[in-house]
Phi, psi and omega in degrees: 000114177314168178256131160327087181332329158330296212282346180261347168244165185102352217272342158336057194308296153344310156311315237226302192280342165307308157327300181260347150296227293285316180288304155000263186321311194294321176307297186323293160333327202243327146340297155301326163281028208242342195253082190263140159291145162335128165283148178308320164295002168273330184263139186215023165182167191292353170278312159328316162290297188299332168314313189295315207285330192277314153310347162250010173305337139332338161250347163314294211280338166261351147313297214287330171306310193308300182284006173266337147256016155277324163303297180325313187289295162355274157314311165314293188335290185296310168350286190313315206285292206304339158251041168270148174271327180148135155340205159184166178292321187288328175307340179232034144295296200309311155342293176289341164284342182262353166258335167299311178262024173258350187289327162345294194296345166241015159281319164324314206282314175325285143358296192282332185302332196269336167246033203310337190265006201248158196261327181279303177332324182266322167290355181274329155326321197268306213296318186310312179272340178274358149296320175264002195259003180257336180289300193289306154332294175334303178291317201275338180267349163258016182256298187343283199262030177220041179076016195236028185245142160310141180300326194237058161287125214256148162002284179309316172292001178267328182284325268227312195269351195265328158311323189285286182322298196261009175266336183290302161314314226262346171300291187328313172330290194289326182292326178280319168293319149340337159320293204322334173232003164167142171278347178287324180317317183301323172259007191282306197292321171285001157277325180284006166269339162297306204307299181300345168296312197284341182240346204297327196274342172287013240183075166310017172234000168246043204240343162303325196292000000 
């Protein structure tokens, strides 16, 4: 029985986590640079630089949400990639779609930083993680049922990731409704929902997370 160009491609695992650290690191980069100092010809005493630097903490502040979610997003990933056995094409179709919308992210972080106070601004934001966080679901129920878990990855660690994914969402979620009465409330709250991700497992009273 011939073999199927399908069944041969994609199945690299190596290949596919090289791909997205490199988008990943690039996403980051290009974050910052998004970070400009005041120009000189405008400051002309020290109040005048502290004026400047506190207009621009709106974009500090959608810098510092960002990288925290390409971290976060990051860390799921290699987890998930870390109980695979190898790949398969569709899975890294699914892959290259959740690095398609992670590429996303500092036109969303831009977007929101330059409109920090308008609900579509945040809501296009909210939507950019919830792309990406369905693309990564996604990824993760066809590596589940179609073979492509380690023999010896266990049950529990797959519900464990599939929890961090719909409790994550469903924060984000509720942190995107929050608009309704200010958008900072919307971003106060989705940075303390990153923080506990990033600090929540040293911490027995974050360990739901």
């Amino acid at each position: 029985m011939p073999t199927h160009y399908n069944q041969l491609a994609g199945r690299n695992l190596d290949r596919l986590s090289g791909l997205s650290d490199g988008v990943f690191a690039f996403a980051m980069t290009v974050l910052v640079l998004d970070l400009r100092p005041p120009a000189a010809a405008a400051i002309h005493s020290e109040a005048a630089l502290w004026q400047a630097l506190v207009a621009l903490s709106p974009r500090l502040i959608t810098w510092l949400m960002s990288m925290l979610t390409l971290g976060i997003f990051w860390i799921g990933q290699q987890t998930h990639h870390d109980r695979l056995a190898h790949s398969d094409r569709a899975y890294s179709w699914l892959q290259m779609t959740f690095l398609i919308t992670v590429t996303l992210v500092p036109f969303s972080t831009a977007l929101l930083a330059e409109f920090i106070e308008y609900r579509i601004a945040l809501l296009i934001y909210w939507l950019n993680i919830l792309l990406i966080g369905l693309t990564l679901l996604a990824s993760t129920y066809r590596a589940r049922h179609f073979g492509l878990l380690r023999k010896d990855a266990s049950p529990e660690g797959g519900r464990a990731l599939l929890r961090r994914i719909y409790i994550g969402q469903a924060l984000y979620a509720f942190g995107a409704a929050l608009c309704v009465f200010s958008t900072y409330w919307s971003i106060g709250f989705i940075v303390a929902v990153q923080l506990n991700y990033a600090i929540g497992p040293r911490f027995r009273p974050f360990t739901w997370l």
